[in-house]
Structure formats: structure tokens, C-alpha cells
MILUM-926122 format. One record per residue: residue in three letters; x, y, z of N, C-alpha, C in turn. Coordinates in steps of 0.02 Angstrom, whole numbers, plus 50000, padded with zeros to 5 digits. Layout:
ALAXYZXYZXYZ/...
END
This chain:
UNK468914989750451469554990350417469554986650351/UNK469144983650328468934978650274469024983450213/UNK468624991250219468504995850143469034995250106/UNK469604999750136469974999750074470664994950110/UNK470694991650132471214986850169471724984850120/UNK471114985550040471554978650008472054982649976/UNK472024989449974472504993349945473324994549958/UNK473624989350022473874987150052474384984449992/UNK474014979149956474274976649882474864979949847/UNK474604985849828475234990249813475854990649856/UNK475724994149921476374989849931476634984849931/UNK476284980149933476734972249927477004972349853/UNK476894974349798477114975049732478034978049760/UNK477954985349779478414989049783478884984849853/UNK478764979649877479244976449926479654969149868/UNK479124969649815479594964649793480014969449753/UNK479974973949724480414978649688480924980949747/UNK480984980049796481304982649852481744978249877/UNK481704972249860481964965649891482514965549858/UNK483124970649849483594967949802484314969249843/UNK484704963549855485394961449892485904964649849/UNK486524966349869487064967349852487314965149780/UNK487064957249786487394952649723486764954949682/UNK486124956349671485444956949617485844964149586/UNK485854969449644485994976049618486594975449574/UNK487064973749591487594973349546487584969449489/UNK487034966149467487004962549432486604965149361/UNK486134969249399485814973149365486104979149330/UNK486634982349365486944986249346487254987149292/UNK487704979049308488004976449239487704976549191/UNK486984974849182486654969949132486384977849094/UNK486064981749141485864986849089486514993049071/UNK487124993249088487384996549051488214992849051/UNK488204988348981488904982449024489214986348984/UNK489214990948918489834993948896490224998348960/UNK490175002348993490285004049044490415000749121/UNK490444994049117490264988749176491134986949187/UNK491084989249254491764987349259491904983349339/UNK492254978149325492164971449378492944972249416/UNK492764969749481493524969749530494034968449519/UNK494174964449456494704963949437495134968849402/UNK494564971549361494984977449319495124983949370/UNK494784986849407494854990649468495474988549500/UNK495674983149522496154983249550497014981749511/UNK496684981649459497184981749399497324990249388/UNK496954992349385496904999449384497315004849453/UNK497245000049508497485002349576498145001549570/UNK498154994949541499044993749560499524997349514/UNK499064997949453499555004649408499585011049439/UNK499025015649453499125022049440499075023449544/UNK499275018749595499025019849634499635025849668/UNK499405031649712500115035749737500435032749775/UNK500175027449839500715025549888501305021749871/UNK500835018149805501125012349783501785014749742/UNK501635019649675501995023449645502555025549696/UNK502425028349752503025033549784503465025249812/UNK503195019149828503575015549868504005012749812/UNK503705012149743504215008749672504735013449687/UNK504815021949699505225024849687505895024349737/UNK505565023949798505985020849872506275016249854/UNK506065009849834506225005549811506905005149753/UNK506795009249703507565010749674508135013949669/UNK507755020149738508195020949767508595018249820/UNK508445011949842508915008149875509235003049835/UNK509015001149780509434998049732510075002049730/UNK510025009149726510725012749719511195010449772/UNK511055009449833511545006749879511965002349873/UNK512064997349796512354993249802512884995549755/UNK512614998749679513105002049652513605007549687/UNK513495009949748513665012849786514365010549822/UNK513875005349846514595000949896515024998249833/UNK514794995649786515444993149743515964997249707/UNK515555003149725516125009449717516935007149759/UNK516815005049788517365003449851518024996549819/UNK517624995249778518234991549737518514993849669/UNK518164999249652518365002249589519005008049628/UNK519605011649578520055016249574519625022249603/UNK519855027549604519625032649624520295037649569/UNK519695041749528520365046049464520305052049503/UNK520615057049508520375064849526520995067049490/UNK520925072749442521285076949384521285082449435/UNK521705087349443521975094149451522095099349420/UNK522035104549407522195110849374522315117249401/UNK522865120549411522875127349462523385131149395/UNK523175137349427523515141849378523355149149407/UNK523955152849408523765158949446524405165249419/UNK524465168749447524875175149437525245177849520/UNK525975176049517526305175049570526995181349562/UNK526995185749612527495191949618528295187949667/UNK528705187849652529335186249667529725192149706/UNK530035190649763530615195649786531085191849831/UNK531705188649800532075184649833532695191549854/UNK532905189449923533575194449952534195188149966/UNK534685191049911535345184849895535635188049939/UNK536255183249955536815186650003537165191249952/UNK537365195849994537865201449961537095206249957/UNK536605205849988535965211749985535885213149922/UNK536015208249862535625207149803534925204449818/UNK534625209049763533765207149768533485205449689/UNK533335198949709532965195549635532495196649648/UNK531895197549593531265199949571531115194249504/UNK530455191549503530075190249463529285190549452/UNK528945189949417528465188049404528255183049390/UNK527875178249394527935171449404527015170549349/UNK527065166649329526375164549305526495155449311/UNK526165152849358526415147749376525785142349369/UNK525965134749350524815133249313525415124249344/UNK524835120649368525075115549360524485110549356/UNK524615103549307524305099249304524315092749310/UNK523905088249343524085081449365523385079249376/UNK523605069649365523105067349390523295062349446/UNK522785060149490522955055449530522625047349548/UNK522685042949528522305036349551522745032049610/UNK522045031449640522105028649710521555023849706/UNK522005015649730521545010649735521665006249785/UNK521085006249827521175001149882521204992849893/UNK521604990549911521794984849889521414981249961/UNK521644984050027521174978950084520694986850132/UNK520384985350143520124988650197519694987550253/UNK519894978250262519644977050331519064973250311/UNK518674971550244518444968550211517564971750214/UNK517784979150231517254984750228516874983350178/UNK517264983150115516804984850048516314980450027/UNK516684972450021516214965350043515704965450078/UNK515904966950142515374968950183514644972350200/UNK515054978750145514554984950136514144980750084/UNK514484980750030514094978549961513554970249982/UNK513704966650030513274961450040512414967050088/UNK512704970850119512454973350169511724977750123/UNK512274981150067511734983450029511184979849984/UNK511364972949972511004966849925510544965549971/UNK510654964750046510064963450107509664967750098/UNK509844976350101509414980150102508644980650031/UNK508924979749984508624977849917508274973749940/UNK508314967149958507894961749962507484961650015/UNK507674967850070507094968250123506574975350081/UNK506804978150053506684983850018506144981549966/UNK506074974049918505594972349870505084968749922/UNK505424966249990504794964450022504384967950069/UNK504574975450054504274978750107503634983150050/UNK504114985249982503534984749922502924980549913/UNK503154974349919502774969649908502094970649958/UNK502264972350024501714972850076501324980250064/UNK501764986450062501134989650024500774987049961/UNK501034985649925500744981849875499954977049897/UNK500134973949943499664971049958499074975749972/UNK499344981550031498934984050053498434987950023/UNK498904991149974498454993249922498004991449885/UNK498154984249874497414979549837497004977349869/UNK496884977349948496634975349988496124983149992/UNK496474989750000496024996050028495594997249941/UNK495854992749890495404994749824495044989149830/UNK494974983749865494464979449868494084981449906/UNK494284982349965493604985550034493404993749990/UNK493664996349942493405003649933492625000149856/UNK492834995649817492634993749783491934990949795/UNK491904987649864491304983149907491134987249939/UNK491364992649961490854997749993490515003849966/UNK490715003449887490335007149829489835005549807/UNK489794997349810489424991049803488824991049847/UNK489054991249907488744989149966488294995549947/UNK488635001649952488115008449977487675009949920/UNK487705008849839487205007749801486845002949802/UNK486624996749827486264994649859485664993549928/UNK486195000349974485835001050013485505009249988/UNK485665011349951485365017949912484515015849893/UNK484705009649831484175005849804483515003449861/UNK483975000149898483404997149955482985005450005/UNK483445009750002483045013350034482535016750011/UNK482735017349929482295020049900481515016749877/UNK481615011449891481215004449899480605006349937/UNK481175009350007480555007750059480435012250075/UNK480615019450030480295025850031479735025250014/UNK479745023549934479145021749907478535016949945/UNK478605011049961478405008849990478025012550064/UNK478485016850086478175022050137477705027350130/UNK477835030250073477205035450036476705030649995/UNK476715025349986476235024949951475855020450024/UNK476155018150076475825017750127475365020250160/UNK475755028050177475595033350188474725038050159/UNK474885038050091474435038150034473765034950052/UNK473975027350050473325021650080472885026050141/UNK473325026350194473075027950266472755032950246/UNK472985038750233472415046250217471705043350167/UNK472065040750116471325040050084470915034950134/UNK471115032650181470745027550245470415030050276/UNK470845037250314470815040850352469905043750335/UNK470065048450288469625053550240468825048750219/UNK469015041850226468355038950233468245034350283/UNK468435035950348468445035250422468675027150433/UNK469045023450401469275016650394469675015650482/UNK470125022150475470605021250509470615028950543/UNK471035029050603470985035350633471675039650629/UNK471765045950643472315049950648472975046450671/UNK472855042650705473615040550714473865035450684/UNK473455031350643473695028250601473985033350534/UNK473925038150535474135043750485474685045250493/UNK474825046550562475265049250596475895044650593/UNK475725039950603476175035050616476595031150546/UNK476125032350480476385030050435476915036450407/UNK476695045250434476865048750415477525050050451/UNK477715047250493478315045350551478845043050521/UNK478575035150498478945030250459479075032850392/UNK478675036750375479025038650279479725044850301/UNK479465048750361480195053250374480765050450398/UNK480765045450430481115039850443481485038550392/UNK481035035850339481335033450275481925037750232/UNK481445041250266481825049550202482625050650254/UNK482525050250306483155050150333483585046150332/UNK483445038650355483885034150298484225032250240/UNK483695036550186483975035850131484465043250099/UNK484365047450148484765054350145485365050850165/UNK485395048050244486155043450262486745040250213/UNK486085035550192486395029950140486705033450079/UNK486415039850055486525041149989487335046250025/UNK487405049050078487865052050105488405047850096/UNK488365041750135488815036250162489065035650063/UNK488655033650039488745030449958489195037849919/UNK489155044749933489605047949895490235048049960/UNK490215048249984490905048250039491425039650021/UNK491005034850005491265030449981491505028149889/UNK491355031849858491425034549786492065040349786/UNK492035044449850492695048949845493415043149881/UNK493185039349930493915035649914493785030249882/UNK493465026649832493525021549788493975027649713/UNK493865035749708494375037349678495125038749678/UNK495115040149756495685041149783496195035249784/UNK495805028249801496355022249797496325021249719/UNK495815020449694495885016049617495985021849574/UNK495925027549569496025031949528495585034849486/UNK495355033449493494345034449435493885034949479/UNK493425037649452492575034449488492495031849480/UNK491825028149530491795022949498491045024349451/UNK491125018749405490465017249339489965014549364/UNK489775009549338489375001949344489914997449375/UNK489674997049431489874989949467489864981849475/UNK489994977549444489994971849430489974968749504/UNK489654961449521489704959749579490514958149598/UNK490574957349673491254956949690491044948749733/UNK491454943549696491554936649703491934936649784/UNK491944932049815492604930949887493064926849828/UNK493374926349856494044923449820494354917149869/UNK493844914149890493874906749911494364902349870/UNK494474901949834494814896249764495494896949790/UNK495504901849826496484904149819496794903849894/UNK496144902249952496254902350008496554896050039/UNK496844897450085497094888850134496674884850136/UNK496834876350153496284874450150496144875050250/UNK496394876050285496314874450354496724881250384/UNK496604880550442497054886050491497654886350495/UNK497844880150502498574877750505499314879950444/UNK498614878250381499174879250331499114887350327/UNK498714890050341498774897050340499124900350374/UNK499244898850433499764899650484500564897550461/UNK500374892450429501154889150398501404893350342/UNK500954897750300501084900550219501184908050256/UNK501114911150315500984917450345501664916850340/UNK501994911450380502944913950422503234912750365/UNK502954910150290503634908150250503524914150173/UNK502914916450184502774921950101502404925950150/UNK502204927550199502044935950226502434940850222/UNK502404945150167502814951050160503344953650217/UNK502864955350269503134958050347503704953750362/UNK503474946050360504024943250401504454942150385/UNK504414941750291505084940850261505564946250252/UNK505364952950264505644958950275506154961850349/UNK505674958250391506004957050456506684953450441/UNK506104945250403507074942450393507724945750378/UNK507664947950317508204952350303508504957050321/UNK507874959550366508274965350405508684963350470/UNK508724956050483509074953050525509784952750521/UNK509814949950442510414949850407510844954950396/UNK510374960250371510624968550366510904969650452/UNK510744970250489511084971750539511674966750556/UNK511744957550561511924955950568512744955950530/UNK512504959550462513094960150427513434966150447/UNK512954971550470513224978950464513774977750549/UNK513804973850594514224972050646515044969650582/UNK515014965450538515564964850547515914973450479/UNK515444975150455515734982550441515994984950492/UNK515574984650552515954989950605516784987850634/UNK516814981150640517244977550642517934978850605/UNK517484980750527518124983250481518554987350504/UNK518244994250541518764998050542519214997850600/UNK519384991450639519834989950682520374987050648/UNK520164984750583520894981350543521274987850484/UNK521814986850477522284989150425522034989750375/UNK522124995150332522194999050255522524995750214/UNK522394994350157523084995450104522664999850067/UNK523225003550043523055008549949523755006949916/UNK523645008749877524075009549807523685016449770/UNK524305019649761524125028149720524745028749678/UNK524405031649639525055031649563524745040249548/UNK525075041549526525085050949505525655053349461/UNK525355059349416525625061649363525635068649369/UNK526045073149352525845079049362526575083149315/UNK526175089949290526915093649262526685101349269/UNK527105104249308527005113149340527735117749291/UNK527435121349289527655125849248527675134549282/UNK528395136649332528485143049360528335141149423/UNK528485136349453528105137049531528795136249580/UNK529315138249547529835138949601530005143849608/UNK529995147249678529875152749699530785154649699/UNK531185147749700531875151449704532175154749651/UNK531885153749579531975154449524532265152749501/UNK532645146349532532915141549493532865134249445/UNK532205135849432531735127449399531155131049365/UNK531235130849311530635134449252530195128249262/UNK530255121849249529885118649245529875109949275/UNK529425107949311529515100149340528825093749297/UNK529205090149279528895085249285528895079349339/UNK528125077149352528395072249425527895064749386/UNK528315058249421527655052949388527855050349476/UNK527325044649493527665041749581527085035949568/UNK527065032149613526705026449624527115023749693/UNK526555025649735526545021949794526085020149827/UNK526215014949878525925009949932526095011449994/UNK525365011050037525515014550100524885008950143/UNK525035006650210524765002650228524585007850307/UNK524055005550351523755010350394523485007750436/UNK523565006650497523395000750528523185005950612/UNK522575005250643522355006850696522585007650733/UNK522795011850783523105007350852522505012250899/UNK522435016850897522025018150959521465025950925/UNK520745025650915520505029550877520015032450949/UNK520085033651013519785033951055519095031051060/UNK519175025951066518565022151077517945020951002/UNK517965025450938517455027050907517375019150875/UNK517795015250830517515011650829517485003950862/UNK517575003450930517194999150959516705001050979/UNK516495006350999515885007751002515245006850951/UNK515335008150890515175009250826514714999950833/UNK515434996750849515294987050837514804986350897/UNK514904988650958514434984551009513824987550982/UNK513744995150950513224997750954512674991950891/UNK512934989350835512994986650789512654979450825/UNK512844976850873512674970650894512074970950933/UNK511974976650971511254978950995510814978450947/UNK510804982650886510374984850845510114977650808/UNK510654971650817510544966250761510044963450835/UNK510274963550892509694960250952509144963250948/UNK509174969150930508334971950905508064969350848/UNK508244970850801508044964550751507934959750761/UNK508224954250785508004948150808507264946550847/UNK507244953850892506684954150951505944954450883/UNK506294961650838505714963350812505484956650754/UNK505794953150725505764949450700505284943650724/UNK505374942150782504904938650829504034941450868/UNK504324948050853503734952850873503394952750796/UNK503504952250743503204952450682502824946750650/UNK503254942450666502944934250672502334934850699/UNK502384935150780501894934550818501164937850785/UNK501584945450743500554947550747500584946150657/UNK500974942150613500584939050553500154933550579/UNK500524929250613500044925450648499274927150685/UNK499394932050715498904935250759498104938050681/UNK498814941350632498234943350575497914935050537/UNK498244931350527498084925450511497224921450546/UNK497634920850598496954918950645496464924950650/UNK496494929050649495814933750646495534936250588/UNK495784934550545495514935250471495294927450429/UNK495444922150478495254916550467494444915550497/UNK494644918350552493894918550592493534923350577/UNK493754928550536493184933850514493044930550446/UNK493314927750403492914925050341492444920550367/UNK492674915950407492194909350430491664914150456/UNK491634917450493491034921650525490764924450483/UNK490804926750419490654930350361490134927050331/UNK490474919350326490104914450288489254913050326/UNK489534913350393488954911650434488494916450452/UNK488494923750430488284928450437488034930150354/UNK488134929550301487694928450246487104924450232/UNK487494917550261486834912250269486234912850285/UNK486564917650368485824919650413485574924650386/UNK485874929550381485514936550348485114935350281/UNK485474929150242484794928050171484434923750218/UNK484524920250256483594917550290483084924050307/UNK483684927650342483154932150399483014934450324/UNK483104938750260482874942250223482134938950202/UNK482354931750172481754926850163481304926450203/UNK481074925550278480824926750315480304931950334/UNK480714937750323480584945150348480114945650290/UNK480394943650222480054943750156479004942650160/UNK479214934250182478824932750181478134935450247/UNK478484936650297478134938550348477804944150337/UNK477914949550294477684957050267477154957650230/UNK477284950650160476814947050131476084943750173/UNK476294940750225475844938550260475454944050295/UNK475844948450354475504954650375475144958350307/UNK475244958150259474764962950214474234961350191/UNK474164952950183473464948350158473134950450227/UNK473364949750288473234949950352472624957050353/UNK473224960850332472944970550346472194969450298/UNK472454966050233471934967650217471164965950214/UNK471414959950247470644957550298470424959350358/UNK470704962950377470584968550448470914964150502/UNK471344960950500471664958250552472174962050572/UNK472294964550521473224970050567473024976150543/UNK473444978450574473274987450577473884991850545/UNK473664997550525474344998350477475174999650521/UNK475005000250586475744999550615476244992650620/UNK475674988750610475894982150592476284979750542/UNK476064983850495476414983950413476874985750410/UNK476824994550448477464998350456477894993950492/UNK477914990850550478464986050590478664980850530/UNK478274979350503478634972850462479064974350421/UNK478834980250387479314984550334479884985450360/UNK480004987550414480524989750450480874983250473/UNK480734979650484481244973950475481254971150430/UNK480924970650370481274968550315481924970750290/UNK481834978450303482434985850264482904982850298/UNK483014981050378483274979250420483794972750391/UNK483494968950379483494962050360483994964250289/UNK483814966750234483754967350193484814971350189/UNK484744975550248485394979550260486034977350302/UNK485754971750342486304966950377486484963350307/UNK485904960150259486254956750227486914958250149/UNK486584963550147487124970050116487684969350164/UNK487734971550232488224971350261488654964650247/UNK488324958950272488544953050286488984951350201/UNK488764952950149489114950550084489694956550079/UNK489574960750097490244966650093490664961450125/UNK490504958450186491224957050244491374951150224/UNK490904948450196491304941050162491564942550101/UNK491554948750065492174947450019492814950650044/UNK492814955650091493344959450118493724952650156/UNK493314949550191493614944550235494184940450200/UNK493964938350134494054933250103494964936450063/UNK494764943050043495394945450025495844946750074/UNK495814947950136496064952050193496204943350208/UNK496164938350215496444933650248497044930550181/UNK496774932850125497354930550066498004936150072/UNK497754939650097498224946850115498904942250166/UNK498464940850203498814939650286499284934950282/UNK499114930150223499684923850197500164925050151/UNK499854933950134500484935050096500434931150015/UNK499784932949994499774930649929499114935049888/UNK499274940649885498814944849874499314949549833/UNK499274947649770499764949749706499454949149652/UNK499714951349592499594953649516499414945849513/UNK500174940849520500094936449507499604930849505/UNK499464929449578499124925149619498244926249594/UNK498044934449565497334936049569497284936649477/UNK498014935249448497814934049375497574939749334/UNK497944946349370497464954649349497904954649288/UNK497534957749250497754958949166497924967849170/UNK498484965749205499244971349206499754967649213/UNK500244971349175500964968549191501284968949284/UNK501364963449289501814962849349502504970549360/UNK502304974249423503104975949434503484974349448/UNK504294972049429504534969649411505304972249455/UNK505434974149511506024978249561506644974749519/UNK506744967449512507394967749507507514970149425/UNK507224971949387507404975349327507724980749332/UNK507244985049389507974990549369508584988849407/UNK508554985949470509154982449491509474982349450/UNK509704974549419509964976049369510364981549330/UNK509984984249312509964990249288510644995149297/UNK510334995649339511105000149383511664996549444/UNK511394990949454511964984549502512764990049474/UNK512764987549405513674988749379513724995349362/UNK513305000049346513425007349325513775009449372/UNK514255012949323514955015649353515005022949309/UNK514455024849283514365031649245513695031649256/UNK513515039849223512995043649206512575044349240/UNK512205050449253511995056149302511095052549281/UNK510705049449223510245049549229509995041649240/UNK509095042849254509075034749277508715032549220/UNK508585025049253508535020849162507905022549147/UNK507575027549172506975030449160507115035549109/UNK507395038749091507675044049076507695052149135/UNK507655050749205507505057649227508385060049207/
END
């Protein structure tokens, strides 16, 4: 096995060309085409603008802002104008069997304002009820929000991940045919026998099937890195963990989950929202007031034919007080007090699994960490051991299945540790997620912040016009 053994060499060339991790490939990427090089930050700057879930939830979102201009409707007048006008035939029978006849063209016009002065303290009620809804409404945004920067980080690292494992396979394709290559010309001058042919010719189809996988897996992961972020992706820049921004311990992570986790602060409010919407129901067991003032002047509408024309002006107060509506609204209130004990339940049920996400995304970064470490030994290792089997081969001590096994756990080696740096950066965002600090803000992305209570604002006091401050 000594003749041509040493030709072995070549592959060891093409294993160091093969040796390249997650963080090399992306690095390289950058370096040879950086006008085009685009890094996780801008991607997810890119997500949070043009993303659809996100987009449709801004729009949810102002549309519950309307709920409040809504309820404050309830302290404003109420105008409603009138206009009738028609063509009216007359036949009055007088005593003495006289018969009057007219034709009548009879039009009348008025307006009326009606303003409620008490109504059980409904409108208060409503209008606080709707400010709850808003504020559970920006924190329920806020959590897609999150989520969305979280599925453009894991889509971003697994674009990452799978051109890397593209690279490595193609590594140890090469590495396999030119293996392959060795053995026949071995073969053809009787070094080595048929099944060492066979066997390298095994391992290169092998290869070829792996790297058919990988290159599969890598466009299936390019169609949703467009779907969340909106683009294809380019050149990939490495993707950092985002350690700097994390808790320092379990505890406080657990502590920052119940007081800024989107979920739970949404729950909160929706506590309130029900808790308030009981004493609405409440309202309608108490007394009315209105006040209505009205104007009006008809012209032909007396059918006796004695009044060509009326003017009327009135202003009155009328008070309205319950006494028995068959049961609807006490029912309405107990039903009201259930719904706020569900809240309360779910509120406690929501807690429980931020917490639950807390601790398991604490222990999947820590495991992350400890699973990179090992996977760059085993790579180093595997490295070196392949190196060694090939000085080996080529002194007739190993045989070429020997080579082939080592190769194969290098690729091995080489693809946990691809794995292992994907999950430590997913980990690392997915536990900043879980505390509820996984924002424009907090990650410093060079986009403008969205901004809910602006249009609030916005329309809180509008008491006119059909379009929104968008212009639709």
C-alpha cells in the first residue's frame, strides 16, 4: 500500500479547504462581496418595516384606538335635521253634508338636539373601558412585534447555517472524488483491491446525497428568510448572540418576564377591561337624564284646513329610570363578573407559561453555549485525527476505508457545529424575546420606532371626517 499511498495528500489539502464553520463562511462572504453584504441588523430592520403580520396587526391596532373616540361620542349632543315634503289629496265631510276638498302640498323642516346629561355613568365607563382596550391592544402589538423579529432572526441563521452546510458538503464531495480518483488509479496498479473502489465509490454517492439535501434544505430556507424579511437574501454577514442585553441570572429574568413580557402585560389590562366592563353593565340598572331642544316649521300639513302654516321651537327634559327590564340587564352584570374571573384565571395561566418560556430559553442558551464549545473541540479533533489517518494511509498503515470513516466524522463534526452556532444565536434572541425586550429600541435597528400612540392621539378628540390620518 506504500506506491501511491502518498496521494492521499490531496485530500488532506481539500479537508483544510473544507474545514469552514458557520462564523468563517459568513465571513468570507462578507469580505468578498461587502457592497452587497448585508448583516442581522439591517434584515431585521427590514422585517419590522415591510413585515405582513406585523403591518396587518399596526392596522388592528388603530382600529381599536377608534373605540375611544367612539365612547366619547356619549358625552357629545346628538344633531339630526329633518326634511319631508310630499303631495297630499284632501276630502273633509262638514256637518250639513258639506264636502271640503283640497290639495295639499305639505314639506316640513326641523332640527333636533338631544343631550345626555346622566346615564348611569355608562359613558365614563365605556370611554375608560375603551383606553384599557388600546393599552392591551399596543401590548398585544408589541408581542407580535417581537415575534416577528425573533422568526427573522431564526430565518436569517438558518440561511446562514444552510450555506455553510452547502460549503462543507461541497468540501467533502470533493474530497470524495478525488478520494475516489486515488483508489482507481491504486486499483489499476494493483495497490489496493475492488472494494476499496467500491467503497470510496459508496461514500462519494453519499456525499452527493448530502449535499443535494443541504442545498434543498438551503433554498426552502431562502424562501422563508423572503417571506418574513421581505427580500432574498444576498451575502450574509455573521449573526453575533446578543449576550450584552441578556439578564444577568435566572432570577432577574424571571423578575423582567412578569413586569415587560408583552403577554402578561396584555393579560393585565385585559383584567381591567373586563373589570370595568361589570360596572357598564351595572349602568343600565340606574336612571337616564336627556335634555332635547327642537325646531321645526311645516307648511300645509293640516288636514282640517284650518292652519296654512306652524311654527314649533320646545326644549325638554325627561328622566327614565328602570324598574323591571325582564331580567336582561342583571344578567348582562353577573355575566360581566364571570368573564372578569376568567381573566383573572387567564392572567395567571399567562404568567405561569412566560415564566415557563423564561426558564427554557434560559436553559437552551446555557446549553447552546455548552454545545459550541464541544462541537469546536470535536471539529478540532476530528480535524486533526483525518490529518493523522492520512500520514497513516500513506505509509500503509490504514486503508482507504479508514480515511473514508474519518472524513465522515469530520463532515459530522463539522455540521453539529453549524448546528450548535445557529442555536446559540436563536437561543440568545428567543430568551431576550421571553423578557420581553426584543424591540427596535433595545437592539438599536436603524428604523424608526412604531409609534401606536401617535395615531391615538390622532383621532382620541375627532368628532368629524370620514378619512384616516393616513389619508384612506
Amino acid at each position: 500500500m506504500v506506491g501511491r499511498a502518498k496521494e492521499f495528500g490531496v485530500g488532506r489539502v481539500c479537508v483544510r479547504r473544507g474545514g469552514l464553520g458557520l462564523t468563517l463562511v459568513a465571513s468570507l462572504a462578507a469580505v468578498c462581496s461587502p457592497v452587497h453584504a448585508e448583516d442581522l441588523a439591517a434584515a431585521l430592520a427590514k422585517a419590522y418595516q415591510t413585515n405582513p403580520a406585523l403591518n396587518a396587526e399596526r392596522a388592528r391596532q388603530r382600529a381599536t384606538d377608534e373605540n375611544v373616540p367612539q365612547a366619547l361620542a356619549g358625552y357629545r349632543p346628538q344633531l339630526i335635521a329633518s326634511l319631508g315634503a310630499g303631495l297630499q289629496a284632501v276630502r273633509n265631510l262638514l256637518p250639513g253634508n258639506t264636502i271640503q276638498t283640497a290639495t295639499l302640498k305639505p314639506w316640513t323642516i326641523g332640527v333636533t338636539v338631544t343631550q345626555t346629561l346622566f346615564n348611569g355613568f355608562k359613558t365614563a365607563n365605556s370611554v375608560r373601558m375603551a383606553e384599557l382596550q388600546v393599552q392591551s391592544g399596543r401590548e398585544a402589538l408589541r408581542n407580535v412585534g417581537q415575534g416577528v423579529l425573533l422568526d427573522a432572526v431564526t430565518a436569517y441563521t438558518n440561511v446562514l447555517a444552510n450555506q455553510s452546510l452547502v460549503e462543507a458538503q461541497r468540501s467533502n464531495v470533493a474530497f470524495l472524488r478525488e478520494t475516489l480518483s486515488v483508489t482507481q488509479r491504486r486499483l489499476n496498479a494493483g495497490d489496493v483491491t475492488p472494494t476499496d473502489a467500491s467503497q470510496a465509490e459508496a461514500r462519494l454517492s453519499r456525499g452527493l446525497s448530502d449535499l443535494n439535501a443541504a442545498e434543498v434544505n438551503l433554498a426552502i430556507s431562502q424562501a422563508t428568510y423572503a417571506q418574513v424579511i421581505g427580500m432574498t437574501p444576498s451575502q450574509l454577514r455573521v449573526a453575533d448572540p446578543i449576550d450584552r442585553l441578556l439578564p444577568r441570572s435566572r432570577d432577574d429574568a424571571i423578575a423582567l418576564a412578569n413586569k415587560e413580557n408583552p403577554a402578561v402585560a396584555a393579560a393585565s389590562f385585559d383584567v381591567d377591561v373586563a373589570s370595568t366592563s361589570i360596572r357598564v353593565a351595572e349602568g343600565s340598572l340606574l336612571p337616564t337624564v336627556t335634555l332635547q331642544g327642537s325646531v321645526s316649521r311645516s307648511r300645509d300639513t293640516d288636514q282640517t284646513l284650518g292652519t296654512n302654516a306652524t311654527d314649533q321651537a320646545s326644549i325638554m327634559g325627561s328622566v327614565n329610570a328602570p324598574i323591571y327590564d325582564g331580567g336582561t340587564a342583571a344578567s348582562q352584570t353577573r355575566q360581566a363578573k364571570e368573564l372578569a374571573a376568567q381573566s383573572r384565571l387567564v392572567l395567571d395561566q399567562v404568567r405561569n407559561q412566560a415564566r415557563t418560556a423564561v426558564v427554557s430559553a434560559w436553559v437552551a442558551n446555557e446549553g447552546a453555549k455548552v454545545a459550541v464549545g464541544a462541537s469546536e473541540a470535536e471539529v478540532k479533533a476530528a480535524t486533526v485525527a483525518l490529518q493523522g489517518v492520512s500520514r497513516e494511509a500513506q505509509g500503509g498503515q490504514r486503508t482507504t476505508v479508514d480515511v473514508l470513516n474519518s472524513q465522515s466524522d469530520l463532515i459530522q463534526a463539522k455540521a453539529r457545529l453549524i448546528g450548535a452556532q445557529r442555536d446559540r444565536v436563536i437561543a440568545s434572541y428567543t430568551l431576550l424575546s421571553a423578557v420581553g425586550r426584543l424591540d427596535v429600541k433595545n437592539l438599536n435597528l436603524n428604523t424608526p420606532d412604531y409609534l401606536p400612540e401617535v395615531h391615538y392621539h390622532q383621532v382620541r378628540d375627532a368628532w368629524h371626517g370620514l378619512r384616516t390620518p393616513s389619508g384612506q
